[in-house]
C-alpha positions as a Python dict, from the first residue, in 0.01 Angstrom:
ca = {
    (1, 'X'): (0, 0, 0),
    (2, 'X'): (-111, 344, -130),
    (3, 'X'): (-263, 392, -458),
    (4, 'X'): (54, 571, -611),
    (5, 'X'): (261, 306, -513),
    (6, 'X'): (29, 22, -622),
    (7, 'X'): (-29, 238, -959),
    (8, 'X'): (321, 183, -1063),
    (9, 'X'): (348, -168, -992),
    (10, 'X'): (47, -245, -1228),
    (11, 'X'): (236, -46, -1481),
    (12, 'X'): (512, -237, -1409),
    (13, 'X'): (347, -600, -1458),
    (14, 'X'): (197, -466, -1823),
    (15, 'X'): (594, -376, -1916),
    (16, 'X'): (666, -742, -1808),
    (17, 'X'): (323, -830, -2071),
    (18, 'X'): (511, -648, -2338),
    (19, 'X'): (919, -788, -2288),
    (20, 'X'): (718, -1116, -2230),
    (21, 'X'): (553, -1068, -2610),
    (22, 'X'): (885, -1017, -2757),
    (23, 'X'): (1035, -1373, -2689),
    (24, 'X'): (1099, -1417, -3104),
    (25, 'X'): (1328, -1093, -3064),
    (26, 'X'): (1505, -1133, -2767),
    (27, 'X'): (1582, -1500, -2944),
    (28, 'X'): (1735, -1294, -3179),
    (29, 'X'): (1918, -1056, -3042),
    (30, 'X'): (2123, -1344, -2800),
    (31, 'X'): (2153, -1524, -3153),
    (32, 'X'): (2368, -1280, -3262),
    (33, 'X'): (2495, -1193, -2929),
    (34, 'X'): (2614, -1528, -2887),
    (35, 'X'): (2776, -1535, -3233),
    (36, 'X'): (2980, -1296, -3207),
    (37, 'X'): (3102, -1435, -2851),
    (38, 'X'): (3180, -1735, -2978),
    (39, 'X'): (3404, -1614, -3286),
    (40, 'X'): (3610, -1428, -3031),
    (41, 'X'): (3457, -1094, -3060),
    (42, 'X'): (3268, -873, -2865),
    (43, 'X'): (2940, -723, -2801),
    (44, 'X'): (2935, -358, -2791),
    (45, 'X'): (2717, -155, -2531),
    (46, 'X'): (2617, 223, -2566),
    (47, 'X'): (2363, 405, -2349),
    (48, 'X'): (2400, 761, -2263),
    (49, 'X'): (2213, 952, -2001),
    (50, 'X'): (2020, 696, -1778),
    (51, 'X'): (2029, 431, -2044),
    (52, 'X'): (2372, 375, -1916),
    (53, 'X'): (2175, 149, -1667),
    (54, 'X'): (2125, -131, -1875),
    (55, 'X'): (2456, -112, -2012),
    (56, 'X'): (2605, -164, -1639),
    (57, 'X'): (2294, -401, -1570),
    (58, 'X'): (2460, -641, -1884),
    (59, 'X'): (2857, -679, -1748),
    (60, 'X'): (3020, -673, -1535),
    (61, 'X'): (2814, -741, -1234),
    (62, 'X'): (2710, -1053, -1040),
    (63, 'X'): (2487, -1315, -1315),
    (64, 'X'): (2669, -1195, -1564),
    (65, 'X'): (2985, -1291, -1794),
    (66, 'X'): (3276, -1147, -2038),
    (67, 'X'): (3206, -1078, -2395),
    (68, 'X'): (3056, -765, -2386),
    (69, 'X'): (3230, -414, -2414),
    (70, 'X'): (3036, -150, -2213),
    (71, 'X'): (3147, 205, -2342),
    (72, 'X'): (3050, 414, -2064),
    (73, 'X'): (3134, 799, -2124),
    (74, 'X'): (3160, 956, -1807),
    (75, 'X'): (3105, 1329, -1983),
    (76, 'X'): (2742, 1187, -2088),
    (77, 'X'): (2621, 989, -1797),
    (78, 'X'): (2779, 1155, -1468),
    (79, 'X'): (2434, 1296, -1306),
    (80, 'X'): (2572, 1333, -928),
    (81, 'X'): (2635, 1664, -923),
    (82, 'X'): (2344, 1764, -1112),
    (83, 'X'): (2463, 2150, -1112),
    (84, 'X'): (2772, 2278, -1219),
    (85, 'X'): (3080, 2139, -1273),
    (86, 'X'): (3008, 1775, -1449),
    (87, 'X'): (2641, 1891, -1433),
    (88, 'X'): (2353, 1756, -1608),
    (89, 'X'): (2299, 2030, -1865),
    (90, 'X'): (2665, 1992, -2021),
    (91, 'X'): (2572, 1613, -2004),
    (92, 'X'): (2218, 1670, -2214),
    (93, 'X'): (2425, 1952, -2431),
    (94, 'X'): (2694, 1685, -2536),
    (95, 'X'): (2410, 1404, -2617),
    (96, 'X'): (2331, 1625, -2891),
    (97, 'X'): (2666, 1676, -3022),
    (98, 'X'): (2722, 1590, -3340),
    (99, 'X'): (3050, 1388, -3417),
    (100, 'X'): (3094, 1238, -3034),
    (101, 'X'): (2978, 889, -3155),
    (102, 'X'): (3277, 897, -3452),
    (103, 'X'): (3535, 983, -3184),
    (104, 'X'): (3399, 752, -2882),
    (105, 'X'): (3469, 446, -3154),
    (106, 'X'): (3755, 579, -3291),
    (107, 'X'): (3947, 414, -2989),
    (108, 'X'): (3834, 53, -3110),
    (109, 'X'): (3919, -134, -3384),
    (110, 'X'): (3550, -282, -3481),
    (111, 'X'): (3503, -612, -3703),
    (112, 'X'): (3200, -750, -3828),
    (113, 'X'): (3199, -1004, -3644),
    (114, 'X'): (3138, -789, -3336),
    (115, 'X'): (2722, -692, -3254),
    (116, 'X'): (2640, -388, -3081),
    (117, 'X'): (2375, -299, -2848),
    (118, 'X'): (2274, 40, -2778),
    (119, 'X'): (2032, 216, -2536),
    (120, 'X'): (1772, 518, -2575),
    (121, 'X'): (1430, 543, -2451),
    (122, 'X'): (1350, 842, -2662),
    (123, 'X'): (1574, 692, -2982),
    (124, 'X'): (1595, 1075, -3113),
    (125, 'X'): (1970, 1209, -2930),
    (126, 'X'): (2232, 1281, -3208),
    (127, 'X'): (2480, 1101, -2994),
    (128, 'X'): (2303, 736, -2961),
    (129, 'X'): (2154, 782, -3316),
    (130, 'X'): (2504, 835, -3466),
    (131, 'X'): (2660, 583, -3203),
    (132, 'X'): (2430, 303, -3470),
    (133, 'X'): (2512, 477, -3757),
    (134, 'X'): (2879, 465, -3720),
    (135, 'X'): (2826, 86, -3576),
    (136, 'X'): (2676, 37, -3944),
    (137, 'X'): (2905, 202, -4119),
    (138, 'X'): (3190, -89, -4009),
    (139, 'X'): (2889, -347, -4055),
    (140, 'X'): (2820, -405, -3737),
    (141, 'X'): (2496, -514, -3687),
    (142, 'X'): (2254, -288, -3412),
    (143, 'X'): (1979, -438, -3187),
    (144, 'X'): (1824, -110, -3015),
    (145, 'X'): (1611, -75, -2724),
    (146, 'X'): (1399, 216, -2736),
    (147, 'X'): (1042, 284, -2565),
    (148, 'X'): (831, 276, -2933),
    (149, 'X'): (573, 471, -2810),
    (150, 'X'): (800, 735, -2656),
    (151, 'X'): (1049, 750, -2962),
    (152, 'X'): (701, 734, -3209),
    (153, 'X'): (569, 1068, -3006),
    (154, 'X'): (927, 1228, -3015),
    (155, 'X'): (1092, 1453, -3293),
    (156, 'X'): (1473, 1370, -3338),
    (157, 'X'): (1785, 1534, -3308),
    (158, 'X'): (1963, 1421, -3594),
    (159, 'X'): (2036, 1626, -3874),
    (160, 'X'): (1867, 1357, -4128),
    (161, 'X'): (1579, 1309, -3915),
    (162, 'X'): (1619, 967, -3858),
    (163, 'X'): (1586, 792, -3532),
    (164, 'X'): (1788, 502, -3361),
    (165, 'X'): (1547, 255, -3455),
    (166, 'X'): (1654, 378, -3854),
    (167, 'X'): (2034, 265, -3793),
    (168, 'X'): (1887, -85, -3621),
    (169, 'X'): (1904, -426, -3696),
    (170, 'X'): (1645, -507, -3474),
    (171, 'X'): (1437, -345, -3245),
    (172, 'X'): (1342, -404, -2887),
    (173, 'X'): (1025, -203, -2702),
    (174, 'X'): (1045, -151, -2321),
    (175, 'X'): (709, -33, -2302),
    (176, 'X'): (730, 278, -2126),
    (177, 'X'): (481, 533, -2218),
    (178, 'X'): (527, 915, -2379),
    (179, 'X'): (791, 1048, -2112),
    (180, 'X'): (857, 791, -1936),
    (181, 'X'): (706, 880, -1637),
    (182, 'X'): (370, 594, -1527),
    (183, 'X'): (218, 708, -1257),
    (184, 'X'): (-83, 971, -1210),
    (185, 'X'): (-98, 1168, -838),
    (186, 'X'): (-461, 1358, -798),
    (187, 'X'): (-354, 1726, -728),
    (188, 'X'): (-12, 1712, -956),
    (189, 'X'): (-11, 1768, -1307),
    (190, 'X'): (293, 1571, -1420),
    (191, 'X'): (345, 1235, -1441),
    (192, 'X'): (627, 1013, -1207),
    (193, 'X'): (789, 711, -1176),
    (194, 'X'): (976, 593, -1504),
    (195, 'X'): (943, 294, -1648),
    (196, 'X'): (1183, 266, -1956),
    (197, 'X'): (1463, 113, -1725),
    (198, 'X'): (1255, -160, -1586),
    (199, 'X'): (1173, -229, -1918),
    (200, 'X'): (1528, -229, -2036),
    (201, 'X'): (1647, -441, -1717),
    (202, 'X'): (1401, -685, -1808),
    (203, 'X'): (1497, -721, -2201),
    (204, 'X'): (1881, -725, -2106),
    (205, 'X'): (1884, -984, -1891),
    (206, 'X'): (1642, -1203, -2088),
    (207, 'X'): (1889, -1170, -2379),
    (208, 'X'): (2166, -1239, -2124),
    (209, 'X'): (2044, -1532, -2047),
    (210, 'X'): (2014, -1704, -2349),
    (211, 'X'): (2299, -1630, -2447),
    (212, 'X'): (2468, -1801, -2142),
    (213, 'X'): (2204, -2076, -2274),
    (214, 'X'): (2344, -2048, -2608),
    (215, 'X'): (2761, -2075, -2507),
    (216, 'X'): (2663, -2314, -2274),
    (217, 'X'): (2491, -2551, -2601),
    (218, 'X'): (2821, -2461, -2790),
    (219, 'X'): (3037, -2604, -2526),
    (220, 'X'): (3171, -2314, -2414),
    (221, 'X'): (3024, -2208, -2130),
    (222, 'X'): (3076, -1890, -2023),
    (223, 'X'): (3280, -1743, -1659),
    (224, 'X'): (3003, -1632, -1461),
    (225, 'X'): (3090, -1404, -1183),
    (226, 'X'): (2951, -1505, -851),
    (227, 'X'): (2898, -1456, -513),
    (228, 'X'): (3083, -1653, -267),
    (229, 'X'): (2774, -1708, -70),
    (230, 'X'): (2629, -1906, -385),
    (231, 'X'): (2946, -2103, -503),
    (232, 'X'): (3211, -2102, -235),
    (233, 'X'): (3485, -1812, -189),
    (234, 'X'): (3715, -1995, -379),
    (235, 'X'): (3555, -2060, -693),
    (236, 'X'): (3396, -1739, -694),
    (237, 'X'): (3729, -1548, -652),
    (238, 'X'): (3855, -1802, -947),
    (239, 'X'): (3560, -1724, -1199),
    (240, 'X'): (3612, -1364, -1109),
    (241, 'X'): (3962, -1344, -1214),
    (242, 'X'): (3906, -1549, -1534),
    (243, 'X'): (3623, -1344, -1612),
    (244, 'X'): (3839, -1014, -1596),
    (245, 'X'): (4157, -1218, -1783),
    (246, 'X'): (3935, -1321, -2061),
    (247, 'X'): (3722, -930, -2095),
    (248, 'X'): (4124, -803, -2095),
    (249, 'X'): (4235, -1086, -2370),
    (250, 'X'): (3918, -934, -2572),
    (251, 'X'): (3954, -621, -2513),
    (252, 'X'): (4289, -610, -2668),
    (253, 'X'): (4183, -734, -2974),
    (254, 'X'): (3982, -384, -3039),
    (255, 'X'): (4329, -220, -2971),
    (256, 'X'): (4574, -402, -3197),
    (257, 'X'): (4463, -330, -3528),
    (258, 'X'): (4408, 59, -3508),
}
């Protein structure tokens, strides 16, 4: 293997050194996670940009379960065509657009029994920052993942000043470095590679799975989707529409009361 290549993967196993250092929080964050699960609720993801990633990393896909409500906005996120229509700079322009957050949760009808999660390396957009404030604001309570040392070096967006980690409950750190980027090529004066979603994959699904630990314990283990190869084509096509029944059963509960 090449030095760039073996570069990043060294970066990669000290990002596993620093989820790994943040058992107490990830214990945490399923504790309330679960909680909210259990009472019937949901768990609310936001990521804009490429933090949508971990929000589509956490449900639904296979390993994972119903329970949590990704909000997903396609105006924010879309980066296929890069240039023009749906581009990338309307994208980056509307993650700094005050208000968004307000109207993306308009459509729901929040409790405080639901827990939100939501996304942003840099912690300093208007929309993600807002996205916690609002979540706040109907006492929701906020884990965040951010990269610390990226959000630390970075000057926000917000009107106030604050960052996401101000509107947060708790914190989590995916290690990624100023920019992102971990890798340094002799002859190129920018770094590449990111690391923030690594990271982030890592601290997701550690949180995901203890709280699958943690319904499990309650006696009310959750409906895993699963590949046929692993549990039969039967059961999986069985735990797959149960899965989707029970997201759509509480899903409707953030509709009825609006």
């Amino acid at each position: 293997m090449n030095d760039a290549a073996e570069s990043y993967l060294r970066e990669c196993e000290r990002l596993l050194a620093v989820v790994r250092a943040q058992g107490e929080a990830i214990a945490q964050a399923a504790e309330l996670f679960a909680k909210s699960i259990l009472a019937g609720r949901m768990v609310h993801l936001f990521g804009s940009g490429h933090s949508r990633i971990m929000v589509e990393e956490i449900w639904p896909r296979y390993g994972s379960f119903p329970g949590f409500n990704p909000i997903v906005e396609l105006s924010l996120t879309f980066h296929n065509a890069v240039v023009g229509a749906n581009g990338q700079r309307q994208a980056m322009h509307l993650e700094n657009t005050s208000g968004l957050a307000a109207r993306i949760l308009r459509n729901y009808a929040l409790a405080a029994e639901d827990t939100a999660l939501v996304v942003s390396s840099s912690g300093c957009n208007v929309v993600p920052v807002e996205m916690a404030e609002e979540f706040q604001r109907h006492n929701v309570r906020v884990v965040a993942v951010v990269s610390r040392e990226h959000a630390d070096a970075s000057e926000s967006r917000h009107v106030s000043g604050k960052k996401l980690m101000d509107f947060a409950d708790l914190v989590l750190d995916t290690g990624a470095p100023v920019g992102d980027a971990m890798v340094r090529v002799d002859g190129l004066e920018e770094p590449v590679a990111p690391g923030s979603t690594v990271g982030g994959c890592m601290l997701v699904n550690a949180i995901k799975a203890e709280v699958a630990a943690r319904l499990t314990a309650a006696d009310k283990p959750p409906k895993v989707l699963v590949a046929g190869a692993v549990a039969g084509r039967e059961r999986a096509e069985e735990l797959f529409e149960a899965a989707y029944d029970e997201h759509a059963r509480r899903l409707a509960k953030l509709f009825s009361d609006l």
